[in-house]
TORDOZA-114051 format. One record per residue (C-alpha): x, y, z. Coordinates in steps of 0.1 Angstrom, whole numbers, plus 5000, padded with zeros to 4 digits. Last residue first. Layout:
XYZ ...
# end
This chain:
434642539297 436942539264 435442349235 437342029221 437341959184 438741609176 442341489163 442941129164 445340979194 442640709202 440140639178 437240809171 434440559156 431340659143 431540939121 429141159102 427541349127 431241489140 432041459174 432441789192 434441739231 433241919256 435942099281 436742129318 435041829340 434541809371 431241859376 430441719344 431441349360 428441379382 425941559363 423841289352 420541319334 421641349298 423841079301 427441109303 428440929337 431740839320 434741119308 435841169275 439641219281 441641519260 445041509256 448241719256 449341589294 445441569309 442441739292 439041619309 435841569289 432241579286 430841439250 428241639228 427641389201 426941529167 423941299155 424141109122 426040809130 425740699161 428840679191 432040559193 434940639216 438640589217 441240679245 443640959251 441941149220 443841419203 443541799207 442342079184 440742369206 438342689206 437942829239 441243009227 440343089203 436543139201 437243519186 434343769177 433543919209 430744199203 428544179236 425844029213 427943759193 429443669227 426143609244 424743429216 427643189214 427243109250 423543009240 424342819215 427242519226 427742629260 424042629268 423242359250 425742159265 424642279303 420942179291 421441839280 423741799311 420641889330 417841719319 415242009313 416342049271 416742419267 414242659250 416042969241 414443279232 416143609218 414843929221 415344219195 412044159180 410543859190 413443519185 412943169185 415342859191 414342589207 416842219221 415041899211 418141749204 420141779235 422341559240 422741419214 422541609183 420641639147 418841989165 415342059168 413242319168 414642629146 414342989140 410543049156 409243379160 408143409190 404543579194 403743529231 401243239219 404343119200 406343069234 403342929255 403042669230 406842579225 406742569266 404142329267 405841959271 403741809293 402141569266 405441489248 407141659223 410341789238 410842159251 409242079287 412242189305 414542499304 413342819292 416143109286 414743429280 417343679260 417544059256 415244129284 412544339295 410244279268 409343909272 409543919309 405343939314 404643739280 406643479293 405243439323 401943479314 402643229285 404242969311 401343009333 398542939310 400642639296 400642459328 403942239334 404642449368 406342779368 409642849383 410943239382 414643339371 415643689369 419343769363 421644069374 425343909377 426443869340 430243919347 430343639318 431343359345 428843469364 426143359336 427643009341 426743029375 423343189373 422642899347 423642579370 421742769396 418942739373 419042409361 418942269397 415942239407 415641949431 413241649425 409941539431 408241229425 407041129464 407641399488 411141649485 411941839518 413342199507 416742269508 417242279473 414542439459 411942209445 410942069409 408341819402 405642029384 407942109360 409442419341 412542689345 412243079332 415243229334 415643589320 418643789307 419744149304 422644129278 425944329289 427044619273 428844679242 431344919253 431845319250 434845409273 434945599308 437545759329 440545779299 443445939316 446445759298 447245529333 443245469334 443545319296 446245089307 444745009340 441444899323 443344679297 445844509321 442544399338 440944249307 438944469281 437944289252 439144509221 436244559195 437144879184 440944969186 442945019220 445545339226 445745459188 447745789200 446046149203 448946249230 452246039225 452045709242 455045459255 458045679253 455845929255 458246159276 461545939283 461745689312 465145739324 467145499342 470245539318 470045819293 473745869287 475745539296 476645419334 479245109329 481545259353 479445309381 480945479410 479945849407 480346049433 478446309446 479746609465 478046719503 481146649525 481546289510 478146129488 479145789474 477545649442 476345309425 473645169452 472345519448 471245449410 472845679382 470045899365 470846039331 469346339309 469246619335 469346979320 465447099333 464746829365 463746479362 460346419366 459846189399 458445799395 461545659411 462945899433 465546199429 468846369446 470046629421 473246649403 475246949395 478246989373 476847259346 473647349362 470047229363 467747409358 465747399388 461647459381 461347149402 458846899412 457446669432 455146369430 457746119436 460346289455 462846549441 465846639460 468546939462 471147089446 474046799452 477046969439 479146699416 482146459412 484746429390 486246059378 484045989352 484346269329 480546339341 479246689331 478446549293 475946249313 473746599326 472646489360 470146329383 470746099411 469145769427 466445629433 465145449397 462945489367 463645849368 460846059343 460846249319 457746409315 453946319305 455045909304 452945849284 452046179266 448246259273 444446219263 445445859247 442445729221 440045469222 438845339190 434745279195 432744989205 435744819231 433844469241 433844389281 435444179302 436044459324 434344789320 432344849354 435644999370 436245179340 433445399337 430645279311 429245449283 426645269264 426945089224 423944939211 423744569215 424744349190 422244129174 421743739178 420043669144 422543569121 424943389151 422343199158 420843059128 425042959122 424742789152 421742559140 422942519102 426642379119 424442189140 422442039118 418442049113 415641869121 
# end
């Protein structure tokens, strides 16, 4: 049995990223950057008014004389004017500013009397409310490097500098594959010794979080036959299978089995934790395999603790922070020595609150919570106010 430094560091060598694919914008958020990604234009591509007002030359105005009024420019306009010595043009926020104009004055500052603009803004300075050309972007400009996660700011940035599509690491496919003959759909009516599935909603959900939408789950019962088949049928389709249930040791437990008749490799089986210790690791080809505990806190933990960090390793995100935290204890805790402990907690005012209802069958207090808390395999007592690593939900 191994650690779980040694356990995530197995996953992080042999979770591969995937092969760079052009997507258009609207399907790029949330994702990884593969290339540098260059501005196709100035930003602005003119000078530009960043307000209604009036255009001029600032050396016409003495600030007492007035000007001609030549004509207008809306947003989307524009004019092959030049403009001439003591004339101003009427213009709109967004509208290049005509041939000779270097200042706009706002039209909350003038008065217009028998056609002749006039000026009533004392503090107006040469280049006010003007957005110059590529004042933000020159064409051929470093817009986003490589490995830049694209959030909404991101997309519109790129989409304001004319890029359509970028190259991105996409998405994995992934499979669920859930086991036990005691599991129904919620909804269904449960007879003696069943219970409801609910591993793999718990999944799809967490997958959502990721933009992951397309996923295939199947149930099978705890028959080793129909595990392999439907393993063997999924195996090459997708970039990682998660199992859940039947990953311990006991006489049901057949998903190992069916795995290695499918020709996994295995990385690792077992993990010096709790919860979640018996948690599968195993990899064919490209494909990863993950064989998560069937109690479902076990599972969520192991899926935010090594399958999460599979997903981000292949969609090319390299930071944890800021899923990564230091906070103190509000209370203390102990646990065993020699297991990381996987605890559920709540951050209030600073500090983080291990939660009850933590074992590996209860979900209660997970629902509501929004980190896990890391304590280290060595220790046994936390006390209150000491530093402890807290994950990000």
């Amino acid at each position: 049995m191994i650690s779980v430094t040694e356990a995530k560091k197995l996953v992080q060598e042999n979770a591969e990223i995937l092969s760079p694919v052009a997507v258009s914008l609207n399907e790029a958020s949330g994702l990884i950057l593969a290339e540098d990604t260059f501005s196709k234009i100035d930003f602005p591509p003119f000078n530009q008014s960043n307000m209604d007002g009036y255009a001029f030359r600032f050396s016409d105005w003495t600030g007492k004389n007035s000007f001609e009024i030549s004509g207008e420019i809306p947003a989307g306009g524009f004019s092959k004017k030049v403009l001439g010595q003591g004339e101003a043009i009427r213009i709109f926020t967004g509208a290049p500013l005509p041939e000779g104009a270097d200042t706009v004055v706002m039209q909350e500052k003038v008065e217009v009397e028998n056609g002749k603009l006039i000026v009533k803004d004392s503090e107006l300075k040469q280049g006010t409310f003007v957005r110059k050309k590529g004042a933000q972007n020159s064409v051929g400009d470093l817009a986003l490097p490589s490995g830049t996660r694209l959030m909404p700011a991101s997309v519109a940035y790129l989409a304001s500098i004319g890029i359509a599509s970028v190259k991105l690491h996409p998405l994995p496919k992934v499979c669920i594959i859930t086991t036990g003959n005691e599991l129904r759909r919620p909804g269904e009516t449960l007879t003696g010794g069943e219970i409801y599935e609910c591993n793999t909603y718990g999944l799809i959900a967490a997958l959502k979080e990721l933009n992951i939408m397309d996923v295939a789950h199947f149930i099978t019962e705890d028959n080793v036959i129909q595990i392999t088949e439907t393993v063997k049928r999924n195996l090459e389709n997708y970039d990682i299978i998660l199992m859940t249930g039947g990953v311990s040791f006991g006489d049901y437990d057949f998903v190992t089995k069916a795995i290695e008749n499918c020709g996994v490799e295995k990385i690792f089986h077992g993990v010096k934790q709790k919860p979640g210790k018996p948690i599968y690791f195993g990899k064919r080809k490209q494909t990863l395999v993950f064989g998560l505990p069937g109690n479902p806190l076990s599972m969520l933990c192991c899926y935010y603790e090594y399958v999460l960090l599979a997903i981000k390793k292949i969609m090319g995100i390299q930071s944890e922070y800021p899923f990564h935290l230091q906070l103190p204890l509000s209370s203390s805790i102990t646990k065993k020595q020699g297991l990381t402990f996987f605890v559920i907690g709540k951050i209030s005012e600073g500090k983080v609150e291990p939660l009850p209802n933590r074992e590996s069958y209860q979900l209660s207090s997970f629902a509501i919570a929004d980190c896990i808390i890391e304590l280290d395999e060595n220790h046994t007592e936390f006390n209150a106010g000491e530093m402890v690593s807290v994950h990000l939900l």
